[in-house]
Short mmCIF file of the C-alpha atoms (twelve columns), coordinates in Angstrom:
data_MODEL
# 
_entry.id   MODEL 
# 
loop_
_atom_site.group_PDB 
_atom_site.id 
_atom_site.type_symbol 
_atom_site.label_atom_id 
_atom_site.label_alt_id 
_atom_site.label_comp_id 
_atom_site.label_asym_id 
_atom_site.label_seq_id 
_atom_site.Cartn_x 
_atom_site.Cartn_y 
_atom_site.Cartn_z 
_atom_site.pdbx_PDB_model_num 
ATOM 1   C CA . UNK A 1   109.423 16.336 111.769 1 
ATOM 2   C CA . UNK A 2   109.882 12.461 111.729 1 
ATOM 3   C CA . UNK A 3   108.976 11.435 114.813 1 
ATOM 4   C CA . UNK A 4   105.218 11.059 114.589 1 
ATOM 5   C CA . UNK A 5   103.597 7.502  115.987 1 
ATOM 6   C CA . UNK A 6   99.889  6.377  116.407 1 
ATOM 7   C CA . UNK A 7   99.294  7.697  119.604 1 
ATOM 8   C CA . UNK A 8   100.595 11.135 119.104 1 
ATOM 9   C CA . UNK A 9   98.455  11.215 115.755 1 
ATOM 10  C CA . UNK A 10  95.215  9.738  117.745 1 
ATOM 11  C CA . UNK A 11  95.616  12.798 120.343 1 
ATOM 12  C CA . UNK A 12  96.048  15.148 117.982 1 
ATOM 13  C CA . UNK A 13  93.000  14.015 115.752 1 
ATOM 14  C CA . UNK A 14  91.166  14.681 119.749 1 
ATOM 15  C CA . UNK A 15  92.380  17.457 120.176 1 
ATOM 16  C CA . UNK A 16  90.639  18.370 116.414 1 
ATOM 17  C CA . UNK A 17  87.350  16.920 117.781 1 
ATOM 18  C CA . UNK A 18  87.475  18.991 120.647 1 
ATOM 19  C CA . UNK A 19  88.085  21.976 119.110 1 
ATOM 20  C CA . UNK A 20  85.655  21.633 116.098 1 
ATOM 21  C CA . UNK A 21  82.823  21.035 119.019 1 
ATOM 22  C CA . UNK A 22  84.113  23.964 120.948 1 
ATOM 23  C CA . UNK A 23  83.872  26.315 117.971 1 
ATOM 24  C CA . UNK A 24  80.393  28.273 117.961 1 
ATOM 25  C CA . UNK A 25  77.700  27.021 116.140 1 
ATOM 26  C CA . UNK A 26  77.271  27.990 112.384 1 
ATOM 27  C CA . UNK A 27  74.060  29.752 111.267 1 
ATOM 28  C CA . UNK A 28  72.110  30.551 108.196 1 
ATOM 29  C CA . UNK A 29  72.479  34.202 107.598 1 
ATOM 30  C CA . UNK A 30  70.116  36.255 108.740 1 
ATOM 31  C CA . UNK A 31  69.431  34.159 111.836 1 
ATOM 32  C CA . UNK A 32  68.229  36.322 114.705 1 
ATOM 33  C CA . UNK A 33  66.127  36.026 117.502 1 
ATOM 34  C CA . UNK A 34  63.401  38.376 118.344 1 
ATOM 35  C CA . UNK A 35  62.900  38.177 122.336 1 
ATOM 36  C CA . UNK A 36  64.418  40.781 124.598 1 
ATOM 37  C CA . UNK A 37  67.144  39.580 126.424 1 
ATOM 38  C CA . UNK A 38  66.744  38.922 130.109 1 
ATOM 39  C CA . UNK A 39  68.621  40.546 132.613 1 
ATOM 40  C CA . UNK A 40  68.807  38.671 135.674 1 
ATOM 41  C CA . UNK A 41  68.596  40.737 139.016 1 
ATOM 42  C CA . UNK A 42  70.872  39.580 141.887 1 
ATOM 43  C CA . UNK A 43  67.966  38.093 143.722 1 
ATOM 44  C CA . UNK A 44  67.905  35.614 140.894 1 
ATOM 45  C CA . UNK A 45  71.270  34.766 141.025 1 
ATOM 46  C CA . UNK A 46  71.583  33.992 145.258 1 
ATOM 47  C CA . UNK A 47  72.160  30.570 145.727 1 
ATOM 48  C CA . UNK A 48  73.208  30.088 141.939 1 
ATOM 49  C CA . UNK A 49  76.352  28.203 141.169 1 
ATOM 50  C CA . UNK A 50  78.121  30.364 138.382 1 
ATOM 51  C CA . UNK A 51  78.586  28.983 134.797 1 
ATOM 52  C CA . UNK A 52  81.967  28.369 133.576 1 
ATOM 53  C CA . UNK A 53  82.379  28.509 130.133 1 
ATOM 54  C CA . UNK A 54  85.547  26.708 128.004 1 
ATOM 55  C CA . UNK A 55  87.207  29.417 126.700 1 
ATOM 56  C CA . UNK A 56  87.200  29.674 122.789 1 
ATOM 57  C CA . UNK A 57  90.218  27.668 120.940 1 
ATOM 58  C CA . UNK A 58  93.422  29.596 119.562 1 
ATOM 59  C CA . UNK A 59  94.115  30.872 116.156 1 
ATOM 60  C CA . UNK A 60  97.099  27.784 116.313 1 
ATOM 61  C CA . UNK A 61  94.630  25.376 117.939 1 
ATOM 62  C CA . UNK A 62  92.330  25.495 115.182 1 
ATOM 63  C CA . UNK A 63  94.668  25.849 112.361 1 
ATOM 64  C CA . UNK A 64  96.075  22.449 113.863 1 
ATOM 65  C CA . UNK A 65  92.913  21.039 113.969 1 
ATOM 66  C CA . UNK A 66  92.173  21.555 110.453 1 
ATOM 67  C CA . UNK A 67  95.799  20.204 109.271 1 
ATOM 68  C CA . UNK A 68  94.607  17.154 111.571 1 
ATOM 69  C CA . UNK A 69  91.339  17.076 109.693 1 
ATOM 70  C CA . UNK A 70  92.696  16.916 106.689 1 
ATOM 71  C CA . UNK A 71  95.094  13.820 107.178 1 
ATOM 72  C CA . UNK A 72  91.457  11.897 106.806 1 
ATOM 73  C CA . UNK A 73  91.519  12.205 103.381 1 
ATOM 74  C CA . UNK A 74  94.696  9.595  102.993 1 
ATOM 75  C CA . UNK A 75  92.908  6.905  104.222 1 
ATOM 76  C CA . UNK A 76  89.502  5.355  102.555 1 
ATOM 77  C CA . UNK A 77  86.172  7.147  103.617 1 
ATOM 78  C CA . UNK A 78  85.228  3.725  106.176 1 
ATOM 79  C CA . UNK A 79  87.772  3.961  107.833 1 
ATOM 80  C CA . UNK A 80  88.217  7.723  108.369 1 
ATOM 81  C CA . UNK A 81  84.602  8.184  109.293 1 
ATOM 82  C CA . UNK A 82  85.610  5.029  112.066 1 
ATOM 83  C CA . UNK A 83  88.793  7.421  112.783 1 
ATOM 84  C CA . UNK A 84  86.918  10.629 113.480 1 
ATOM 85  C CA . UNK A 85  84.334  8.560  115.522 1 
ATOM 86  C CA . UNK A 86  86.844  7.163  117.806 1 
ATOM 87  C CA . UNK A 87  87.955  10.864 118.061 1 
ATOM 88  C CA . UNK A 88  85.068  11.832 119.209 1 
ATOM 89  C CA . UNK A 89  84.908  9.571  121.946 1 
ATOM 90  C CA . UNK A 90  82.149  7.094  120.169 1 
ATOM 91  C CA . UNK A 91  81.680  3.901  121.713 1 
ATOM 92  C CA . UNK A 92  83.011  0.599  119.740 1 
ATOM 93  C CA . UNK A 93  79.325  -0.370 119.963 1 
ATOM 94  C CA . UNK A 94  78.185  2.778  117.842 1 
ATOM 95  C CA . UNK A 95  80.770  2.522  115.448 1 
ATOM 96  C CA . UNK A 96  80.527  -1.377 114.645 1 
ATOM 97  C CA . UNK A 97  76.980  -1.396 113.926 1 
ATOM 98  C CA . UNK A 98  76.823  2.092  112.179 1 
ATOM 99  C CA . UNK A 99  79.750  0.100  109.772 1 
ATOM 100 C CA . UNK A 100 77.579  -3.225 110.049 1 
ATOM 101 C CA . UNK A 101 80.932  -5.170 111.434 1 
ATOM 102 C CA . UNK A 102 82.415  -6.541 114.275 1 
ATOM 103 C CA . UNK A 103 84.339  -4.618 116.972 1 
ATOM 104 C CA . UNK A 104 87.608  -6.260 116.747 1 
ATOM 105 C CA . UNK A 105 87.441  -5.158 112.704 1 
ATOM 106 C CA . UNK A 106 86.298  -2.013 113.259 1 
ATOM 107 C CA . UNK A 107 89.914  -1.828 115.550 1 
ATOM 108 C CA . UNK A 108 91.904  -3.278 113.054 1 
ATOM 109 C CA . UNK A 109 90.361  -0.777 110.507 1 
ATOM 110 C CA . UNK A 110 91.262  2.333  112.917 1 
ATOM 111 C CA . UNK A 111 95.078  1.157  113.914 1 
ATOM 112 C CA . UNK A 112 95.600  0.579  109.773 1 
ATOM 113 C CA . UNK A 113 93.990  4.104  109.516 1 
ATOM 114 C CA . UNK A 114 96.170  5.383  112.433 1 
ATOM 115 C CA . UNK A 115 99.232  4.009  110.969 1 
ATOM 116 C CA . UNK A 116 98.804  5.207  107.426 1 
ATOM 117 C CA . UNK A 117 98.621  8.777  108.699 1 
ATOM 118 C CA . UNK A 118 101.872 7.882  109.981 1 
ATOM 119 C CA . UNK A 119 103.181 6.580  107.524 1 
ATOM 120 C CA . UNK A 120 102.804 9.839  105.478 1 
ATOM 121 C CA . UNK A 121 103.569 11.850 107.978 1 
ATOM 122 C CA . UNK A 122 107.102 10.724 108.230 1 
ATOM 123 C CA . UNK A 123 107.573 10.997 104.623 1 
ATOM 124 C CA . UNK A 124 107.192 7.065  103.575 1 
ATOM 125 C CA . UNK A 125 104.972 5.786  101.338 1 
ATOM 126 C CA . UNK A 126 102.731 3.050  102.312 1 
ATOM 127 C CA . UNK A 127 103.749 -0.025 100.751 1 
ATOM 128 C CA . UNK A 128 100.337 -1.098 98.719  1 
ATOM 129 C CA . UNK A 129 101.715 -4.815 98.015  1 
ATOM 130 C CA . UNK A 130 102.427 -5.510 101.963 1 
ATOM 131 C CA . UNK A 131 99.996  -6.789 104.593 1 
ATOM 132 C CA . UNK A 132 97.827  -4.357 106.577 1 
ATOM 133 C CA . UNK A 133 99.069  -5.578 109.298 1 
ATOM 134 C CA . UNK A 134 102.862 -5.133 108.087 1 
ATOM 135 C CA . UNK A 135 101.524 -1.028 108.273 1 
ATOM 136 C CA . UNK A 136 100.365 -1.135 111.490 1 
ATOM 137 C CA . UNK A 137 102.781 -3.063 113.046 1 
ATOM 138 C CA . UNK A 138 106.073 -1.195 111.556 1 
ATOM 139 C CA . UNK A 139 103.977 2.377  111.839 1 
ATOM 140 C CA . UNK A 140 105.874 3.221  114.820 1 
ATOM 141 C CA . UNK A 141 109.224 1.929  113.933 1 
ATOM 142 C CA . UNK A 142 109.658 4.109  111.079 1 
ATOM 143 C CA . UNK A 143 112.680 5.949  112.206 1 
ATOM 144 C CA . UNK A 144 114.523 1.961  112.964 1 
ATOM 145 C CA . UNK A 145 114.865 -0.510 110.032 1 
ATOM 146 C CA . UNK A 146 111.798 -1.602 108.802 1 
ATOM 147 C CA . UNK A 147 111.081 -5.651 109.977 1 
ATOM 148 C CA . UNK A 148 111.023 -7.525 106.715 1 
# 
């Protein structure tokens, strides 16, 4: 498949962060709780608005969201801890001073780490002698002649 581009890889790393925090919660084993459960009669439950719960992610959701998760380790560990932030919906505040730099960096440091992904993805290699901003900006125009 050669038609990947940034924003199809940024929803799809979402789509990962969604699914990892709709997963249940892991436990130590052995972790139980000792109260009876309560069973709520229906006078408790008049004038209640029911609780919808998200239903539990697909055997293909989460096997995509660990194929996503693991495209994280082609880029350096700054820049795919920024990656997985911005997946998660962090604020540019958050990230920038978690990183100790600015917020136009920290988005320069996310496209690079977008287009790397990329990059790989549709079989190139990422030239290493070439401008970081040569990745980004030919990332998408993989399938056209590369701008020299």
């Amino acid at each position: 498949m050669a038609d990947w581009t940034m924003a199809r890889v940024q929803d799809r790393l979402e789509l990962a962060a969604d699914v990892m925090k709709s997963l249940p919660a892991v436990r130590p084993q052995g972790f139980f709780n000792a109260w009876p459960e309560y069973f709520h009669s229906f006078a408790d439950q008049v004038g209640q608005e029911p609780r919808m719960r998200k239903p539990l992610p697909s055997p293909r959701m989460i096997t995509e969201a660990d194929a996503a998760m693991l495209w994280l380790r082609w880029v350096e560990k700054d820049i795919a801890q920024i990656l997985w932030a911005r997946a998660n919906r962090s604020p540019w505040k958050k990230i920038s001073w978690e990183h100790g730099i600015s917020r136009a960096a920290a988005n320069r440091r996310h496209e690079y780490g977008l287009a790397v992904i990329v990059w790989r993805l549709n079989g190139k290699t990422v030239p290493r002698k070439r401008s970081r901003r040569f990745v980004v900006e030919n990332a998408d125009r993989l399938s056209r002649k590369i701008v020299m």
